[in-house]
Structures are given as structure tokens and as C-alpha cells.
C-alpha positions in Angstrom: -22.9 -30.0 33.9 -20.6 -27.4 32.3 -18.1 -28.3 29.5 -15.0 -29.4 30.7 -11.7 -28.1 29.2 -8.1 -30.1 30.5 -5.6 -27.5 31.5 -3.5 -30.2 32.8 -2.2 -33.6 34.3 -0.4 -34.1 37.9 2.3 -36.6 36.9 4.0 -36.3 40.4 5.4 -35.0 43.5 7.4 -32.2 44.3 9.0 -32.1 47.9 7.9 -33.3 51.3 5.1 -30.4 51.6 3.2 -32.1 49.2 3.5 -30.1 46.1 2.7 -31.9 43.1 4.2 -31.2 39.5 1.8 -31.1 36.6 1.7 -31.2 32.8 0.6 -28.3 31.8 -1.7 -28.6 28.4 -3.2 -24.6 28.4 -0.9 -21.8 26.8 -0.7 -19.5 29.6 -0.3 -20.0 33.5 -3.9 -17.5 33.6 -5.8 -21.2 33.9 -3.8 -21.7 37.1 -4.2 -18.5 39.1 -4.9 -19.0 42.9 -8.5 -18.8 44.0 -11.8 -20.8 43.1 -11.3 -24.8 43.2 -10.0 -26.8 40.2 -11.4 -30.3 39.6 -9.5 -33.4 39.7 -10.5 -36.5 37.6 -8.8 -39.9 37.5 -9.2 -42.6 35.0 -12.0 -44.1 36.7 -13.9 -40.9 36.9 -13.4 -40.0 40.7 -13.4 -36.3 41.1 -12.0 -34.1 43.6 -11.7 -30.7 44.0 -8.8 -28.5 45.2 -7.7 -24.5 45.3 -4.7 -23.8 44.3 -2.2 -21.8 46.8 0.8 -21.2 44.4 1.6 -21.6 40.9 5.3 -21.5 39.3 6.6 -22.7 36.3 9.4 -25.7 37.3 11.8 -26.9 34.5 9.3 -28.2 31.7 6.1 -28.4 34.2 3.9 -26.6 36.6 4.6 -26.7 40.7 1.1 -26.3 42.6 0.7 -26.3 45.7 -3.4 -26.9 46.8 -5.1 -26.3 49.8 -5.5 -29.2 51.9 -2.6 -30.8 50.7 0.2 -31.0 52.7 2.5 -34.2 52.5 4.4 -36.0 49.9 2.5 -38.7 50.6 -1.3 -37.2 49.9 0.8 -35.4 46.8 1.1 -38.5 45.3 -2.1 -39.8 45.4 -2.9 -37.7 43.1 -0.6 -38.7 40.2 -2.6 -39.6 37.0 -5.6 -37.0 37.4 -6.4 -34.6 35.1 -7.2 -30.6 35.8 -9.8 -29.4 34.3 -12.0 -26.3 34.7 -15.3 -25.2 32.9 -14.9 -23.6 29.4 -17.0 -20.8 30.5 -13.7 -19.9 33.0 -11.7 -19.6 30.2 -10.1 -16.1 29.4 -11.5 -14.1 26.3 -10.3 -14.9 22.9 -8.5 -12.4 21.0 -9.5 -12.1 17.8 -7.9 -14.9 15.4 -7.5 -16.9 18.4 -8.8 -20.4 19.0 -8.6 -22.8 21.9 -7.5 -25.8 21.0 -10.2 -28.0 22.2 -12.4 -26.3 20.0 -10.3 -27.0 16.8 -10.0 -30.8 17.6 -12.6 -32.8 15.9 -13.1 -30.4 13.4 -13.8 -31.9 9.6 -11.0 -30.6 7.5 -12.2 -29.9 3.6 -9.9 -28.4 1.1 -11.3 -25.6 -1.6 -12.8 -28.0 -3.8 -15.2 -29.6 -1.4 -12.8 -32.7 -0.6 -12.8 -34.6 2.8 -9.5 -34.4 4.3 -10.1 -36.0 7.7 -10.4 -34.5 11.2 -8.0 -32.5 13.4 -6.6 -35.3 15.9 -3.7 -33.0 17.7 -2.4 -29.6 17.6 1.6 -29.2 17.6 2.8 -26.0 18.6 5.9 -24.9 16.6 8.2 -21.8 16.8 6.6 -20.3 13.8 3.1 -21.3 13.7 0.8 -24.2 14.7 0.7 -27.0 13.0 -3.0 -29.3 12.6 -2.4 -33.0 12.9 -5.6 -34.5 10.7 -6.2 -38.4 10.5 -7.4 -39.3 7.3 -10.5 -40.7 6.1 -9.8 -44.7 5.7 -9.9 -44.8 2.3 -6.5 -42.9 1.7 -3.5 -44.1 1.7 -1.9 -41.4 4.3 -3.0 -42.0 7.8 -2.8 -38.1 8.8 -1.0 -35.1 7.1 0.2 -32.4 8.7 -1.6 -28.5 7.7 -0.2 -25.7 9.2 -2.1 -23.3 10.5 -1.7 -19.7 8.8 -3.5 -17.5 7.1 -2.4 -18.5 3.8 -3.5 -22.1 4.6 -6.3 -22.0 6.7 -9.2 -19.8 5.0 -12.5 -20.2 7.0 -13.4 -22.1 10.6 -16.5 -23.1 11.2 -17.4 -23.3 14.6 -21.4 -24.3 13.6 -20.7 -27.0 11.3 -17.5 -28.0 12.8 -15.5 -27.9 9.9 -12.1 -25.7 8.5 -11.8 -25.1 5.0 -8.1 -25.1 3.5 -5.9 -24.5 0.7 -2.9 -27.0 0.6 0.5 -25.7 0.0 1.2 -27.1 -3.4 2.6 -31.1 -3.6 1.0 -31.1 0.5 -1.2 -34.0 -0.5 -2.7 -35.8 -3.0 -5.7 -37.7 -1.2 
């Protein structure tokens, strides 16, 4: 089985044509281009697969509408389920780019060596990104907040799963 990436969540309907409107977690509408199916995977782990007819950006979400769905009522069925595609389908990277779901999980270690914690959450700001890390149990922060620039974020790891950062001065003291 491929690796599965989330591109998004269908959190309702749109219409009596049976659009449905989705919560889009990729950074470009690339992931939801008409053509090959999309899988579909509720909380219980039942998967169905759809192609996707139309893509457009609605207020704050996605409007899609999917080949073989056609009422309000089949629309809503589908509320809760999560889009995901294969990693593989993602586009190419340009360079001192990284996806997201790559990043999370990853080991945070400052220059000295020191466990900071893992990535948890990504927030995208209007500057940079910003790396949510929960902290190992024996601090007393539960997560601090690195962001990610140059200046800050020296060297990822993608084999040992691990970023190693200089903290902006006064940024913690673990």
C-alpha cells in the first residue's frame, strides 16, 4: 500500500447537486485537479474512491464536485472523511521546500546536542512557518514554538528524522 498524504476533509454540503465543501490541508489547489480518483476514508476506516469534476476555492474551503455524486443527500454522506492521495502524486519539491507531513514527527535538537521535543503542528504565518514541538515530559513547557527560517532552522534530516536548530536568544530554557 502506498503512503498516504491528507489533502483534505469534507465537512459538508454545498447545494442540491451534491457538491460537498472541504477543508483543504495542502498549500496549493494542484492536489485537487480533475482526473484520476481520490480516496475517501472515514473514522472507521471505510474507503471510497471518487474523481473529481470541479475544483474552486469557496470563502475559507474547497467546492468539489465528484463523479457519481449528484444529490445533497449522497453529498452529505460524506461529511467527516478525509482526502487523501499517495505521496508519490505529490508535485516536485522545490528546493528548500518541505511537505509538511514529512516535517511532523521529526526530533527537534538544538546546537548543543539537546532534546527539544518533536514537531506536533505546523502554523503557517504571513512571514514564515512556525514549528509547534511538544516537549519531552521532563520540561516544564509543554511545546514551544520555533520558527522556521534559515537563521533558525540549520539542518533537516530526512534519514534520522531529526532538525537541528539554533534558538533565537531567551526562546527557551529547557
Amino acid at each position: 500500500m502506498p503512503e498516504l498524504i491528507q489533502i483534505g476533509k469534507v465537512i459538508g454540503a454545498h447545494g442540491i447537486r451534491g457538491a460537498v465543501k472541504v477543508y483543504n490541508y495542502a498549500e496549493s489547489l494542484e492536489c485537487f485537479a480533475p482526473g484520476p480518483e481520490i480516496m475517501f476514508i472515514d473514522n472507521d476506516g471505510n474507503t471510497l474512491y471518487f474523481s473529481i469534476i470541479k475544483a474552486q476555492p469557496y470563502k475559507n474551503v474547497i467546492r468539489l464536485t465528484l463523479k457519481g455524486i449528484s444529490t445533497r443527500n449522497q453529498a452529505e454522506e460524506l461529511i467527516g472523511y478525509g482526502l487523501f492521495i499517495s505521496k508519490s502524486d505529490l508535485p516536485e519539491l522545490e528546493e528548500d521546500t518541505h511537505y509538511w507531513a514529512d516535517l511532523i514527527g521529526m526530533t527537534i535538537f538544538d546546537t548543543n546536542g539537546a532534546d527539544l521535543g518533536k514537531v506536533s503542528n505546523i502554523i503557517p504565518t504571513g512571514a514564515n512557518d512556525v514549528l509547534v514541538v511538544k516537549t519531552p515530559e521532563h520540561c516544564p513547557e509543554q511545546e514551544i514554538l520555533v520558527p522556521f527560517i534559515a537563521s533558525v532552522v540549520l539542518k533537516i534530516d530526512y534519514q534520522k528524522s531529526c532538525i537541528r536548530v539554533q534558538l533565537p536568544e531567551g526562546l527557551v530554557d529547557l
